[in-house]
FIROMI-145553 format. One record per residue (C-alpha): residue number from 1; residue in one letter; x, y, z. Coordinates in Angstrom, 1 decimal, always signed. Example, Ala and Ser with C-alpha at 12.3 -4.5 7.8 and 13.67 -1.06 7.14 Angstrom:
BEGIN
n: 1, res: a, x: +12.3, y: -4.5, z: +7.8
n: 2, res: s, x: +13.7, y: -1.1, z: +7.1
***
This chain:
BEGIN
n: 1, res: x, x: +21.1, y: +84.5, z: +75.6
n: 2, res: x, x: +20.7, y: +86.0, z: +72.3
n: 3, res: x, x: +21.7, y: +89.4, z: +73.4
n: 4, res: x, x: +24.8, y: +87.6, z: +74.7
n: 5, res: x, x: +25.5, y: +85.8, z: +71.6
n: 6, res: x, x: +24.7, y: +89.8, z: +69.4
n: 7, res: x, x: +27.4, y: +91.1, z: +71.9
n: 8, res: x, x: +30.2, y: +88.4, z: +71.6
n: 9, res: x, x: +29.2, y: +88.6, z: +67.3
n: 10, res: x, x: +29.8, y: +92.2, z: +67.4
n: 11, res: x, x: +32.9, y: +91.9, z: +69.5
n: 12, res: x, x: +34.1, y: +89.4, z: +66.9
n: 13, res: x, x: +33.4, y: +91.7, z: +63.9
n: 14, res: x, x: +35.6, y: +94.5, z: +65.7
n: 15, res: x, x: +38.1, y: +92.7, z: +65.9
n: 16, res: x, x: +38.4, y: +91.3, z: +62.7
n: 17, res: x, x: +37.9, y: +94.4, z: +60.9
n: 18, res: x, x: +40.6, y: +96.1, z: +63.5
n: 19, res: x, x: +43.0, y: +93.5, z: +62.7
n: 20, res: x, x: +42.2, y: +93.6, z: +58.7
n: 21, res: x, x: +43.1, y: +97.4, z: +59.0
n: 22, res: x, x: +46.2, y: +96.8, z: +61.0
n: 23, res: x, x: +47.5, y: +94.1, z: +58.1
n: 24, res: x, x: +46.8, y: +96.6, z: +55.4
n: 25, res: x, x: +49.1, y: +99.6, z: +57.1
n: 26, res: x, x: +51.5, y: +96.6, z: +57.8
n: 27, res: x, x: +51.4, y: +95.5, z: +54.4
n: 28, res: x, x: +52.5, y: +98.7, z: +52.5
n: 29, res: x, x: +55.1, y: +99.3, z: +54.9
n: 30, res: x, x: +56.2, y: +95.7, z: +54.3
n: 31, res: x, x: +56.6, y: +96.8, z: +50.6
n: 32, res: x, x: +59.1, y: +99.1, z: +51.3
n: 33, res: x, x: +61.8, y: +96.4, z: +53.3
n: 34, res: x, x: +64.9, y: +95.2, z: +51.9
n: 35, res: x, x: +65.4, y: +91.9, z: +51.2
n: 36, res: x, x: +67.3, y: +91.6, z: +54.2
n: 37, res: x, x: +64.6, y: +92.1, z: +56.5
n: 38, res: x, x: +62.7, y: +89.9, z: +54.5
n: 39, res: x, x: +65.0, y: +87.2, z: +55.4
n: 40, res: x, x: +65.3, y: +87.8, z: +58.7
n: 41, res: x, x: +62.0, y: +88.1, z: +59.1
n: 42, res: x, x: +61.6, y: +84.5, z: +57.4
n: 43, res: x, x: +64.3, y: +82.8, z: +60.0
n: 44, res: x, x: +61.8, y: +84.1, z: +62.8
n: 45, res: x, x: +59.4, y: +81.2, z: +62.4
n: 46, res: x, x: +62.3, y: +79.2, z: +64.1
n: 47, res: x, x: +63.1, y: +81.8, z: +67.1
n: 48, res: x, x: +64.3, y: +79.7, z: +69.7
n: 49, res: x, x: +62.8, y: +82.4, z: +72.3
n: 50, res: x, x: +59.3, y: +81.2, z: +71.3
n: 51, res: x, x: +57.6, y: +78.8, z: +73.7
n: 52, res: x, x: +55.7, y: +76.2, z: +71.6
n: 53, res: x, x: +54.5, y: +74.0, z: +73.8
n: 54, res: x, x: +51.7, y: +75.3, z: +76.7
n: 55, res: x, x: +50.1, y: +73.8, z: +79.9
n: 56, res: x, x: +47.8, y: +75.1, z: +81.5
n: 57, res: x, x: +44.8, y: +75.4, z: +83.9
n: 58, res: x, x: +42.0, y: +76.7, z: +82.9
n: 59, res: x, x: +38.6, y: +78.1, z: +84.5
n: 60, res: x, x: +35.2, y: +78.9, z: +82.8
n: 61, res: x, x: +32.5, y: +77.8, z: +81.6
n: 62, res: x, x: +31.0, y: +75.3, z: +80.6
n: 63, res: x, x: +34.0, y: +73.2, z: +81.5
n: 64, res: x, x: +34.6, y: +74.7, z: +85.2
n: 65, res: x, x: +38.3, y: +73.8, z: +85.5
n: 66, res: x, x: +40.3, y: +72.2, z: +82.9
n: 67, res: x, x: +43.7, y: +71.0, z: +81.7
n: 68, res: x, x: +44.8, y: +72.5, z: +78.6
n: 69, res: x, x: +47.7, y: +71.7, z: +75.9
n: 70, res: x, x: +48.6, y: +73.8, z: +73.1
n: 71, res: x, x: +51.5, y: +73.5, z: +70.4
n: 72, res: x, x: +52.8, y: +76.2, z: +68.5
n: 73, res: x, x: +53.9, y: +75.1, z: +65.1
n: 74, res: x, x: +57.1, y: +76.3, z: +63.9
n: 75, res: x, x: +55.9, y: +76.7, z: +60.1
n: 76, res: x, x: +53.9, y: +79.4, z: +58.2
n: 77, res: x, x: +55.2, y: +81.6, z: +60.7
n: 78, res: x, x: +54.2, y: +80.5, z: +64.0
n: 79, res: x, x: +50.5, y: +81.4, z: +62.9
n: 80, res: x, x: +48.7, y: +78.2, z: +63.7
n: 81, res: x, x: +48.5, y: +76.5, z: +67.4
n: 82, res: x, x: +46.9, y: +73.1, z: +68.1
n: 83, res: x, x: +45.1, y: +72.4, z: +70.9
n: 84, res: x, x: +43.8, y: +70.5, z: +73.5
n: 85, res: x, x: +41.3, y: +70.4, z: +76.4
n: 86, res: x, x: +39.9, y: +67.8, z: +78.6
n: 87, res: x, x: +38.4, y: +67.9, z: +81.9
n: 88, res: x, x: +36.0, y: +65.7, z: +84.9
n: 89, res: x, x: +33.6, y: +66.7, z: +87.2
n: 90, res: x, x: +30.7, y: +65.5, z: +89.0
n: 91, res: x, x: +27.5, y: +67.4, z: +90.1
n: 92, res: x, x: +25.0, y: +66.2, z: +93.0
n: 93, res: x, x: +21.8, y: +67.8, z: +94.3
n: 94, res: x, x: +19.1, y: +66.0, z: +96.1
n: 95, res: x, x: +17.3, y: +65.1, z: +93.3
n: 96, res: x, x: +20.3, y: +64.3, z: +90.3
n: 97, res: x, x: +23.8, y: +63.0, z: +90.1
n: 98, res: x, x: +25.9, y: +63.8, z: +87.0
n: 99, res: x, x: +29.4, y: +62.7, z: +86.3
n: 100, res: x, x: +30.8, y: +65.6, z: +83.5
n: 101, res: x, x: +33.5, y: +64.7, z: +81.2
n: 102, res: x, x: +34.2, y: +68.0, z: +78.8
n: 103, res: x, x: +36.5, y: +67.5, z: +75.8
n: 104, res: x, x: +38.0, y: +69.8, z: +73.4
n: 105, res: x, x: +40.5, y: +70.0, z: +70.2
n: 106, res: x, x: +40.7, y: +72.7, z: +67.5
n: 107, res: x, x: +43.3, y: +75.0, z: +65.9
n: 108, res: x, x: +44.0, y: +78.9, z: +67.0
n: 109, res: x, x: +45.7, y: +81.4, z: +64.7
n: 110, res: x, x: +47.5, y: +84.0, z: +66.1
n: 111, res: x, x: +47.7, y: +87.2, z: +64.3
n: 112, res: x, x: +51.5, y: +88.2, z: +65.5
n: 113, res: x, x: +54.1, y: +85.5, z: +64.6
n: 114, res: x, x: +55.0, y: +84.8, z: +67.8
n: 115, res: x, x: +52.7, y: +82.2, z: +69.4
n: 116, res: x, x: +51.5, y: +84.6, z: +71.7
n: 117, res: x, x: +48.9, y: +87.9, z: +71.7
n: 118, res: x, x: +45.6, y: +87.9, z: +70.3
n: 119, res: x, x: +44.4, y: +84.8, z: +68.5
n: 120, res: x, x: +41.1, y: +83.6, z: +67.0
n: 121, res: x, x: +40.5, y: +79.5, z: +67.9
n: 122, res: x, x: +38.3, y: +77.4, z: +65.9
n: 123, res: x, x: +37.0, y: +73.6, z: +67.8
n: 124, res: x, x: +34.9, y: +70.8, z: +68.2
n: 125, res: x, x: +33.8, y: +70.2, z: +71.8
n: 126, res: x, x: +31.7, y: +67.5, z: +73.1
n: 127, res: x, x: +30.2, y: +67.5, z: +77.0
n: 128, res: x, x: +29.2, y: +64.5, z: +78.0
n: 129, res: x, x: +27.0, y: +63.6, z: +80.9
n: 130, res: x, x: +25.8, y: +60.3, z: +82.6
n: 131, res: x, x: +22.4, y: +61.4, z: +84.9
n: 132, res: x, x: +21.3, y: +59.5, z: +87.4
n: 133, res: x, x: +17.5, y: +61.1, z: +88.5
n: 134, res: x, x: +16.6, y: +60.0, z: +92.2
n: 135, res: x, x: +13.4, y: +61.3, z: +92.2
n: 136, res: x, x: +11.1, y: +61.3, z: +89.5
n: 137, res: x, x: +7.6, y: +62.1, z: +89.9
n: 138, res: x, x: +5.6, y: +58.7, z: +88.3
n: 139, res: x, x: +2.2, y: +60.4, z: +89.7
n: 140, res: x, x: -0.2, y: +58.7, z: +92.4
n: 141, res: x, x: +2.6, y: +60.4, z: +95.1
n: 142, res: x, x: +4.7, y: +57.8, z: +93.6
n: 143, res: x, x: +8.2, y: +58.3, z: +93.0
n: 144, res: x, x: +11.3, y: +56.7, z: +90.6
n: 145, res: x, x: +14.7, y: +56.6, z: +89.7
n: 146, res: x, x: +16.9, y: +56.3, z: +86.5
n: 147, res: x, x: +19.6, y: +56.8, z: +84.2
n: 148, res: x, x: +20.8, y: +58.0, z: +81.4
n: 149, res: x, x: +23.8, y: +59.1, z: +78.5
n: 150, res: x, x: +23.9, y: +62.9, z: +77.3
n: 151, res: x, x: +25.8, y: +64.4, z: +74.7
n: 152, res: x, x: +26.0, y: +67.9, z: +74.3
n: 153, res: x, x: +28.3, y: +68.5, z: +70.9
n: 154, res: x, x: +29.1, y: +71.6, z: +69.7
n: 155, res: x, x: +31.4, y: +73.9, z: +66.9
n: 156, res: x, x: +33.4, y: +76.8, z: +69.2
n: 157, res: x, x: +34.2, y: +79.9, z: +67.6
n: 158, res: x, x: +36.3, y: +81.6, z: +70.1
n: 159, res: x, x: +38.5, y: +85.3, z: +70.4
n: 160, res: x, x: +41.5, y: +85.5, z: +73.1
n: 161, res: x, x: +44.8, y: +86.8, z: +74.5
n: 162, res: x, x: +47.5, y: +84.8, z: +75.7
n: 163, res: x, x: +51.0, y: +86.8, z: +76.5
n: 164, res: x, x: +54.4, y: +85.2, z: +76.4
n: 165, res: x, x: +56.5, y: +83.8, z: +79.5
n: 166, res: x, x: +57.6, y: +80.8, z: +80.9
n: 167, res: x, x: +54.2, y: +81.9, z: +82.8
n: 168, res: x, x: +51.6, y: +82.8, z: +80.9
n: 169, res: x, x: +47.9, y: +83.9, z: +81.2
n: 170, res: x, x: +45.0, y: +83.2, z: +78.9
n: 171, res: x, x: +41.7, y: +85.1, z: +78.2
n: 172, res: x, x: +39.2, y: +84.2, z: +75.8
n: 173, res: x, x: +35.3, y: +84.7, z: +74.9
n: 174, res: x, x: +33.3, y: +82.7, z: +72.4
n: 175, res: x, x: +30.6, y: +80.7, z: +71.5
n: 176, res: x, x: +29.8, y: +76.9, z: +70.7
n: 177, res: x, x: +27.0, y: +76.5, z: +68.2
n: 178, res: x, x: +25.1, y: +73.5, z: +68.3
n: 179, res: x, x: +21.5, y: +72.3, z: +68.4
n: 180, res: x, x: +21.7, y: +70.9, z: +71.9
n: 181, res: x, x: +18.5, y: +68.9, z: +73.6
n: 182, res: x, x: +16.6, y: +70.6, z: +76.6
n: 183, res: x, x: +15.4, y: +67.2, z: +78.1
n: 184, res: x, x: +15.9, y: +63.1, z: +77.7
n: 185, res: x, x: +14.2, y: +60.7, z: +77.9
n: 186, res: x, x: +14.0, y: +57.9, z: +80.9
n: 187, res: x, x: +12.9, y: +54.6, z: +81.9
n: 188, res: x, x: +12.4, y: +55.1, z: +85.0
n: 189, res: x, x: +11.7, y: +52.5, z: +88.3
n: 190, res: x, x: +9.4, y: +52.8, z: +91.0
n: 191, res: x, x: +11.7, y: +53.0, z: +94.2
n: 192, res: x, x: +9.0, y: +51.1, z: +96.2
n: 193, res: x, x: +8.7, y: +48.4, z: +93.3
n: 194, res: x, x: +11.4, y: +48.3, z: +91.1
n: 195, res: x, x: +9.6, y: +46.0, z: +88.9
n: 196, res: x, x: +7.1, y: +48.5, z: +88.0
n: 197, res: x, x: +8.9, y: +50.9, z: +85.2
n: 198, res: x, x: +7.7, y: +53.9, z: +83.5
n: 199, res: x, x: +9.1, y: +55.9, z: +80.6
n: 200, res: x, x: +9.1, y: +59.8, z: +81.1
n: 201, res: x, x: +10.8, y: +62.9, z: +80.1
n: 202, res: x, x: +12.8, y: +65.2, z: +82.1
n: 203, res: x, x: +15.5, y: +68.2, z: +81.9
n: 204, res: x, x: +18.8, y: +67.6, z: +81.3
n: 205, res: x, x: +21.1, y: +68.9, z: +84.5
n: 206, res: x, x: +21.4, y: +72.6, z: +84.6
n: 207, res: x, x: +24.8, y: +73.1, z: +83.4
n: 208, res: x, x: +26.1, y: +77.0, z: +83.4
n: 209, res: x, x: +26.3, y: +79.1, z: +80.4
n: 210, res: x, x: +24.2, y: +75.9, z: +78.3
n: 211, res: x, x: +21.1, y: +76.9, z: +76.0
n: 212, res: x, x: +19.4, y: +75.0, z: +73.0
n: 213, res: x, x: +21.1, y: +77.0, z: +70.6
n: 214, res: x, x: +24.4, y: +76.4, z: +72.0
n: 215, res: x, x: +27.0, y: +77.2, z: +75.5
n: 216, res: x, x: +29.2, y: +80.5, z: +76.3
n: 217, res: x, x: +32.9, y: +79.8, z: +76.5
***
């Protein structure tokens, strides 16, 4: 996971120093525009050919398949997009239940002034789980069941591309940093005697791209 999280910082640090170089050559040759251009430019935060409002689908990780809303704002130049994501799933195996409800709202800035090409996003995510364990080993060959809340919060830095269209596609990599728990705790019930009850600990679901020190997006 850490050579994962390396890769996706390097790929971040390209970018950014790929995009401060592009700024500079655009800068000086902004210099040299007449104030016409400058005005024109200025009108194009209002372009009516810009789509501002986006709905989509999207697949990944951690959130498997979710429904996404984004709003281009038409000031400081179309840089800044608010957005949206929520979705619900469950997860079964013979030994766990988990209904997943993944959330997500942040900000992207795009680097062109048109709501659409390459973009950095900035969020807050939360992925929460209730667990239901059928079969927890309470020793003696006995076993028990139980339930509980998870909440796995986290701070996504994330890099994409999204190109223009009435129909648009999407592509992003990032991470969400967070100090995320490995295991909860249980009360769990004897399912011979549910009167008997014993606390133990046991692993949260395994949930794809999901470490301790954070989740890939």
């Amino acid at each position: 996971m850490m050579n994962l999280k390396t890769l996706i910082t390097v790929f971040f640090v390209l970018a950014i120093f790929s995009l401060q170089a592009q700024n500079t050559q655009n800068t000086t040759q902004n210099e040299q525009e007449t104030s016409v251009l400058a005005t024109a430019d200025d009108g194009h935060q209002n372009d009516p050919k810009i789509k501002r409002l986006s709905i989509g689908l999207k697949l990944g990780v951690p959130n498997l398949a979710s429904l996404g809303l984004q709003y281009t704002l038409p000031i400081l130049n179309n840089h800044f997009a608010p957005y949206f994501e929520y979705s619900s799933y469950a997860y079964n195996d013979s030994e766990t239940d988990g209904d997943f409800k993944y959330t997500e709202f942040g900000t992207a800035f795009y680097f062109g002034k048109s709501g659409k090409g390459l973009y950095l996003g900035l969020g807050k995510s939360s992925l929460k789980v209730n667990a239901a364990y059928n079969s927890i080993d309470l020793g003696s060959g006995r076993t028990g069941s139980g339930s509980t809340k998870i909440a796995l919060n986290t701070t996504n830095l994330k890099l994409g591309l999204k190109t223009g269209g009435r129909v648009y596609f999407r592509l992003e990599v990032g991470y969400g940093f967070g100090d995320l728990p490995k295991t909860v705790s249980i009360l769990a019930r004897d399912n011979d005697n549910p009167a008997i009850t014993e606390n133990t600990t046991e692993e949260i679901p395994e949930i794809p791209g999901v470490s301790e020190s954070g989740l890939v997006i």
